[in-house]
C-alpha positions in Angstrom: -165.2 -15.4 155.3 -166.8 -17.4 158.5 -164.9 -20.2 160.4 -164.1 -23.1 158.3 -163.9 -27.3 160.0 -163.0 -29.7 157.7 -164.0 -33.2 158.7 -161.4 -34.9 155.7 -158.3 -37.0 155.4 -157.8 -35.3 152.4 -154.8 -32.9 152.1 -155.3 -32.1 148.8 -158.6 -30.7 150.0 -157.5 -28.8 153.3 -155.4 -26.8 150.6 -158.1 -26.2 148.4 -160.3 -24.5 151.1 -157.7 -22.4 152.3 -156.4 -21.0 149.4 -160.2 -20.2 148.8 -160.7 -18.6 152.0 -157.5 -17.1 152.3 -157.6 -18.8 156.2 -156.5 -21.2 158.1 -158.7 -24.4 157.8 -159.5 -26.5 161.2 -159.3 -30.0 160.6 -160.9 -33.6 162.0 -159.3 -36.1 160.3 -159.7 -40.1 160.4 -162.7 -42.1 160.7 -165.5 -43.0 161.7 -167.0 -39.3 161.3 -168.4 -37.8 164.5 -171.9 -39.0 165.1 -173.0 -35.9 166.3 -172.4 -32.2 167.5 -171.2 -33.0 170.6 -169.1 -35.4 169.3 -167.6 -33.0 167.2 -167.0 -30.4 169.2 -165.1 -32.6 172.1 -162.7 -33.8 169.3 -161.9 -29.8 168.2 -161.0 -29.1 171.6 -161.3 -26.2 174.1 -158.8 -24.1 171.9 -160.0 -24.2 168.5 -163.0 -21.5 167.8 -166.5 -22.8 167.0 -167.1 -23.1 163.5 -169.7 -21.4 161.4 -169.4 -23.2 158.2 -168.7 -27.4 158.6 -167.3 -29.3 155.1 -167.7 -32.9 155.3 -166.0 -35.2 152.9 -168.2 -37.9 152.1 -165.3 -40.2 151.6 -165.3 -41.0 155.4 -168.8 -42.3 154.5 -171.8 -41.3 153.1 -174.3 -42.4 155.6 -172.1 -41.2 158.3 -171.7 -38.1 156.5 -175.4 -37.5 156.2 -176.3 -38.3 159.2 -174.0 -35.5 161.0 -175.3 -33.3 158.8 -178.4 -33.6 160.1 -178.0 -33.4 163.1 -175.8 -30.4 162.7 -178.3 -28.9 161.1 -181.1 -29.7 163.3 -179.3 -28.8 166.5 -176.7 -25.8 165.6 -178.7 -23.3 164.5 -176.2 -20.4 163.3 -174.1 -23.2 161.6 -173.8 -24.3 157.6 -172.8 -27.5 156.4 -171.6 -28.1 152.9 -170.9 -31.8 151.6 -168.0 -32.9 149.3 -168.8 -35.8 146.8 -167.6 -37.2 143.5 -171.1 -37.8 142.3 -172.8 -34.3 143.9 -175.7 -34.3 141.4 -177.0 -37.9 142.2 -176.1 -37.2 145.7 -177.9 -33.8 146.2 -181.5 -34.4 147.4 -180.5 -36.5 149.9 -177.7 -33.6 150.9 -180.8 -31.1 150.9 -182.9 -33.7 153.3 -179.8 -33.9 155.9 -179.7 -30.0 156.1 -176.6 -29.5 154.0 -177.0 -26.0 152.2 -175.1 -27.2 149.5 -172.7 -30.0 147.4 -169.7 -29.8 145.6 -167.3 -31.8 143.3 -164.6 -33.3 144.9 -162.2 -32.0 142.1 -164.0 -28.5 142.1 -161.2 -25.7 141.3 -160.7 -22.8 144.3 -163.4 -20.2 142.1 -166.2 -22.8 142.7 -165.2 -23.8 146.5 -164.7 -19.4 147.2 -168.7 -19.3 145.9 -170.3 -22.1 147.7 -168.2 -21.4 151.1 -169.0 -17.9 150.8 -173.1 -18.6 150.0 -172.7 -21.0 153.3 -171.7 -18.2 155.6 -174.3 -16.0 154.7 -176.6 -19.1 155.1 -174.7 -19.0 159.0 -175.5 -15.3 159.4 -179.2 -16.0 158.8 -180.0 -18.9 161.0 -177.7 -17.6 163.7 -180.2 -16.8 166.7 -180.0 -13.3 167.4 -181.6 -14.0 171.4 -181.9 -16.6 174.1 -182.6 -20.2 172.2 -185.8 -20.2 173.4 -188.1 -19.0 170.7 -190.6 -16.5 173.3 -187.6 -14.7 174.5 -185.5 -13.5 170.8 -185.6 -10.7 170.0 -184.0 -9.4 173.3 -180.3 -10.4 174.2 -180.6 -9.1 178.0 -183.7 -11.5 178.3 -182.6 -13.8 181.2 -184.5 -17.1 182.4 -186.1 -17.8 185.7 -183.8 -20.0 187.3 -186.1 -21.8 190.2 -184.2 -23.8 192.6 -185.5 -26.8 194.3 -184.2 -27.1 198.0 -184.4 -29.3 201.3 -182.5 -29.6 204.6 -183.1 -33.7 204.4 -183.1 -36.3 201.7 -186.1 -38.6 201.4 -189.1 -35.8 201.0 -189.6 -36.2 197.2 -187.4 -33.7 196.3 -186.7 -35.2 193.3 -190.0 -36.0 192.6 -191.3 -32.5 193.0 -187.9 -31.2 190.9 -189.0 -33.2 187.9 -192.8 -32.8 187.5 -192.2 -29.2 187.7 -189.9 -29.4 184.8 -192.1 -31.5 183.0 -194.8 -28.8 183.8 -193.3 -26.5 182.5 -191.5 -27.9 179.4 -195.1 -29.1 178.6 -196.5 -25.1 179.0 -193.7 -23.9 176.9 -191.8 -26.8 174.4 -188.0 -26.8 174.1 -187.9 -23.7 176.9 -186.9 -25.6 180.2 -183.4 -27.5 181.0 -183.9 -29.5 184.7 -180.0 -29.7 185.8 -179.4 -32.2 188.6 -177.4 -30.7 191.6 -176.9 -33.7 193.3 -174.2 -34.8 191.8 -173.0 -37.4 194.1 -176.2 -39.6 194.2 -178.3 -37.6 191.9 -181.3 -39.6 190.0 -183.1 -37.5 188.1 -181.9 -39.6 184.8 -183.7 -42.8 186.2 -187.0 -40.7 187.4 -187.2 -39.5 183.9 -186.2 -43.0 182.5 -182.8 -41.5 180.3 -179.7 -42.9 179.6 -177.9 -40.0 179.1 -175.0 -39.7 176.6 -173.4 -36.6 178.7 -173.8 -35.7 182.2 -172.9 -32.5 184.4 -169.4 -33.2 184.2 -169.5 -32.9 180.5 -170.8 -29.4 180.4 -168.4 -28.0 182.9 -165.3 -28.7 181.2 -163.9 -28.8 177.7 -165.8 -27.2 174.8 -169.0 -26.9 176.2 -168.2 -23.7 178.5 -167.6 -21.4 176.1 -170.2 -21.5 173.7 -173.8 -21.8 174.8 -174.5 -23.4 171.2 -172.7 -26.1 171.9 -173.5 -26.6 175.6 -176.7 -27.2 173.9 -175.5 -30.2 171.6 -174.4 -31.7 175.7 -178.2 -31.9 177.1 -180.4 -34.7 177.0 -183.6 -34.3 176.0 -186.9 -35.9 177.5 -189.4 -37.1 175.3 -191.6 -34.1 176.8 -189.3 -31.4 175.1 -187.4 -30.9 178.4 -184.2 -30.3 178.1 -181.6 -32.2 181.0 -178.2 -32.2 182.5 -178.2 -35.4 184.3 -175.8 -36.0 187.1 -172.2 -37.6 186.9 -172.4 -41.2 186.6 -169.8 -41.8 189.8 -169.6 -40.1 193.0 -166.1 -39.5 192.7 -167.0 -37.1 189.5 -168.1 -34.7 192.4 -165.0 -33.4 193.4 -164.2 -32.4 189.7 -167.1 -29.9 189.4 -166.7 -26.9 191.9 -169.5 -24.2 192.7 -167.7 -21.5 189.8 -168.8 -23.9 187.6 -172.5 -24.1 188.7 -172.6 -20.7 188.3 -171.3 -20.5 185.6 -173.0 -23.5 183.6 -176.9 -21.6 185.3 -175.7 -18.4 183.9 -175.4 -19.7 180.7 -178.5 -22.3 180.4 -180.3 -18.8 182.0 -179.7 -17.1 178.8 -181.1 -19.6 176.6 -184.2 -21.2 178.3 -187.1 -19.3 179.7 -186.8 -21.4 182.8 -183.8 -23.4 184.4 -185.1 -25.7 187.3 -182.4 -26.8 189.7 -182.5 -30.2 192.1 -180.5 -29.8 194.2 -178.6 -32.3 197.1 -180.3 -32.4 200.6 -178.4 -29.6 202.7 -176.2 -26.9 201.6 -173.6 -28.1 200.1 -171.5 -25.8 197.8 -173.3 -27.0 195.1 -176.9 -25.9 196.5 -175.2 -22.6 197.8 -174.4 -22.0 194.2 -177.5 -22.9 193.0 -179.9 -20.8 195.6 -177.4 -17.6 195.0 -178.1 -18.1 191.0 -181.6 -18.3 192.1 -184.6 -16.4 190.7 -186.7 -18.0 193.3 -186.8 -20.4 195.2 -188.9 -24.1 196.2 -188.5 -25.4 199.8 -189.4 -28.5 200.5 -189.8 -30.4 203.4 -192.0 -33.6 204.8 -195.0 -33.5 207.0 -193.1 -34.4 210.0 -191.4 -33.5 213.0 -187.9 -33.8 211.9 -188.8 -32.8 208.6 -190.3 -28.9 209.7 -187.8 -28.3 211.7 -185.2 -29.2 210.0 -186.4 -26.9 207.6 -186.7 -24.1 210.1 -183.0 -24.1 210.5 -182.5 -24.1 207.0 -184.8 -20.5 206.3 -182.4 -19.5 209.3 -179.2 -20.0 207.5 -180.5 -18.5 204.7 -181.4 -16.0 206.3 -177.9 -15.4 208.2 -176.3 -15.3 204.5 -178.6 -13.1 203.0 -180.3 -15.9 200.6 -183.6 -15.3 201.6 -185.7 -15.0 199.1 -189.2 -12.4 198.7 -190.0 -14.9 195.6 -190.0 -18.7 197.6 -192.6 -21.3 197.7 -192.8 -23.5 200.8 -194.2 -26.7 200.3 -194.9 -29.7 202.2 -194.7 -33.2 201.0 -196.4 -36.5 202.2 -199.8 -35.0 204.3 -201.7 -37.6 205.8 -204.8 -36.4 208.2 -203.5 -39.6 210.3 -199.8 -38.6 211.1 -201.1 -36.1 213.8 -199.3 -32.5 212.2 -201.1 -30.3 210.2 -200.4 -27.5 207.8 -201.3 -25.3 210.7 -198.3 -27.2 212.7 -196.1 -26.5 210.3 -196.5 -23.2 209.8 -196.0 -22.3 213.5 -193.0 -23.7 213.5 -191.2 -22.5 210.7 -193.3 -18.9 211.7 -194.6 -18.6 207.9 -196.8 -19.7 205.8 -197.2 -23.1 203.6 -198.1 -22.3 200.2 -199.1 -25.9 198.8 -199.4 -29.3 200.5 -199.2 -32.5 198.8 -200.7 -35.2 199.6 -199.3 -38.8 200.7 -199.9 -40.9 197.4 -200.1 -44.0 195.9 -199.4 -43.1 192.5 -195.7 -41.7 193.5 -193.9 -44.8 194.2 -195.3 -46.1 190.7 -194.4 -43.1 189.0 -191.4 -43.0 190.4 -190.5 -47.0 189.5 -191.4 -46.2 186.0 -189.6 -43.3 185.0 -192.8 -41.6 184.0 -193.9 -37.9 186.3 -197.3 -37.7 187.2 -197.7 -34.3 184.9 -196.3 -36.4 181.9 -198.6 -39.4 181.8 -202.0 -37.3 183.2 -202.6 -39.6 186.3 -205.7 -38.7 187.9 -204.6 -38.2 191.3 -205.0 -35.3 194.4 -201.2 -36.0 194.0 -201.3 -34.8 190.5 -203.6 -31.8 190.9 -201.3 -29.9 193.6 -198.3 -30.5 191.4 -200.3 -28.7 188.2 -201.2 -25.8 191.1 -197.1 -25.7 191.8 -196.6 -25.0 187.9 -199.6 -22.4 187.7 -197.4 -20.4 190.1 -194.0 -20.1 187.6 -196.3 -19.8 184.1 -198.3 -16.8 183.0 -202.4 -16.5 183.3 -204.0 -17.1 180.1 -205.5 -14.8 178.2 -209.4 -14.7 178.7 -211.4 -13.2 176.1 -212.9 -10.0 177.1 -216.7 -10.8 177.3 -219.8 -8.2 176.5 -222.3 -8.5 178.6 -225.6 -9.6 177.1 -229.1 -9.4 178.7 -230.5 -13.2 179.2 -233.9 -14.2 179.1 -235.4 -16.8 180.7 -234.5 -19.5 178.9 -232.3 -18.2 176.5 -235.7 -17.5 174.9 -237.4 -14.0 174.5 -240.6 -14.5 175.8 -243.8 -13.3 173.7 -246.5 -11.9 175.8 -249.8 -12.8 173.7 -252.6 -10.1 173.6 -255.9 -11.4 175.0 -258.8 -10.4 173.1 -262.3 -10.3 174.4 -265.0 -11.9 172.7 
């Protein structure tokens, strides 16, 4: 038998469902239900195992009751839900809309609850993902995600900016496949440029329940109207000192093993956060402004790399906020930081406004130079697309054969 939770006040019913199983039953008890996985999973603690098979007791409330269920059921793949009722035949379609696999009598006797518990784990074993959560990659347990990185020695060079329209790039290339975790947890904003109010942030999915189980470090993301998936930063500063650089290992690892791509925003420098972050790195995006300060103070950066054995073959070096008028070129640049650039963008107007309105220039389409390098920053982290192998065919002028006509002589 699977892992029984029982969300019931109900004694009476505890002892039922173990005596059916012949196991020990975990219990929430009281109301209001949890409103969602998350939820859920923070009130069963670190210690308690994750459950398979979830019985709710409609007596808590049968809206409440429905609506976990469906959202159980919609974001715990690998997990069956079974409602208890005292009316279970009026009350089943609307059961079979919230997810719930099945309904039983509140007074059913142990033979009935042994059959539709048991018919509810072998639901679990079949929806359980057998691979990474992202759809493209099951089918292969040692497939791991790119985890891209997103680095700069100085704050104020669009960082962010660049962080988020790449996940949005992506996320819009591949639905439900990229997770955008901000690293600046101190001042970190990627919550306002995407216009979320998230319900958990970093701190949320470094501790308790969420560690353990990629499932539910799942339920603990916010997602983006886009599809992205996001793990927003700590809502106060003081949060920082709580999260250490184990866990950012730790937490990429995890989202590394169930989204093709995991793109990181880090905080300006190299903190221990960002450390963690570039040594969890599949590759990595550095970042810097067109500007004195700016190129050199990334030059010192690709030197400590460099002196801790972070540097990376895979790396893309951009530079932020050209303008033919500031008197440095890409040229400039690249002599001093002795490489080369691989994509400049351009000073734009359409940033600030973006930016102010919570909306990426990938996500709302703005036609803007600013907006075409960004789509050329995403070509390089996505596959070609299959062209369709062409025959060549012999053309005539015009697309026309042309007749010769015969003369004839009078």
């Amino acid at each position: 038998m699977s892992r029984i939770l029982l969300a019931s006040d109900s004694a009476d019913l505890r002892g039922l469902i173990a005596t059916a199983t012949g196991e020990p039953v975990s219990v929430i008890a009281g109301a209001p239900l949890p409103a969602g996985p998350s939820q859920l999973f923070q009130q069963l603690g670190s210690g308690i195992a994750i459950p398979q098979v979830v019985v709710i007791d409609t007596a808590a409330g049968r809206n409440e009751a429905l609506q976990l269920s469906s959202r159980l059921a919609a974001e715990c793949p690998g997990m069956a839900v079974v409602l208890v009722s005292d009316h279970p035949d009026a009350f089943a379609l609307a059961a079979l809309r919230a997810g719930a696999c099945d309904v039983v009598h509140l007074d059913a006797d142990v033979a009935e609850i042994a059959a539709v518990l048991g018919r509810a784990a072998q639901v679990a074993a079949t929806t359980a993902p057998q691979g990474p959560g992202d759809p493209a990659m099951n089918g292969s347990a040692s497939t791991r995600g790119r985890v891209i990185s997103v680095v700069s020695p100085k704050g104020g060079v669009g960082k962010t900016t660049v962080a988020t329209n790449l996940a949005v790039g992506l996320a819009r290339s591949a639905p439900n496949s990229t997770v955008l975790v901000d690293l600046d947890v101190q001042f970190g904003d990627v919550a306002s440029a995407l216009n979320l109010d998230p319900e958990h942030t970093l701190l949320d999915v470094v501790r308790g329940p969420a560690v353990k189980d990629s499932m539910v470090l799942k339920t603990f993301l916010t997602q983006h109207q886009t599809g992205l998936y996001t793990v927003c930063a700590p809502a106060s500063p003081a949060d920082a000192d709580d999260i250490t650089s184990a866990d950012v290992a730790q937490l990429l690892k995890t989202l590394a093993s169930e989204f093709r791509y995991v793109v990181v925003d880090t905080a300006p420098g190299l903190d221990d956060h960002a450390l963690a972050a570039i040594d969890q790195a599949d590759e990595l995006v550095l970042l810097t402004s067109l500007d004195v300060p700016g190129v050199r103070g990334l030059r010192k950066e690709m030197a400590i790399l460099r002196d801790l054995a972070l540097d990376f073959d895979k790396r893309h070096i951009l530079v932020n906020f050209a303008d033919p008028r500031s008197g440095l070129t890409k040229a400039d640049a690249e002599a001093t930081i002795g490489t080369g650039v691989d994509l400049v963008l351009p000073r734009s107007k359409a940033v600030p406004v973006s930016v102010n309105q919570g909306l990426p220039l990938l996500q709302s389409d703005t036609r803007d130079p600013m907006t075409k390098q960004l789509r050329k920053l995403v070509d390089q982290f996505t596959p070609a697309p299959m062209r369709p192998t062409q025959t060549a065919v012999p053309l005539t002028m015009g697309g026309r054969h042309r007749l010769r006509r015969k003369r004839v002589k009078a």
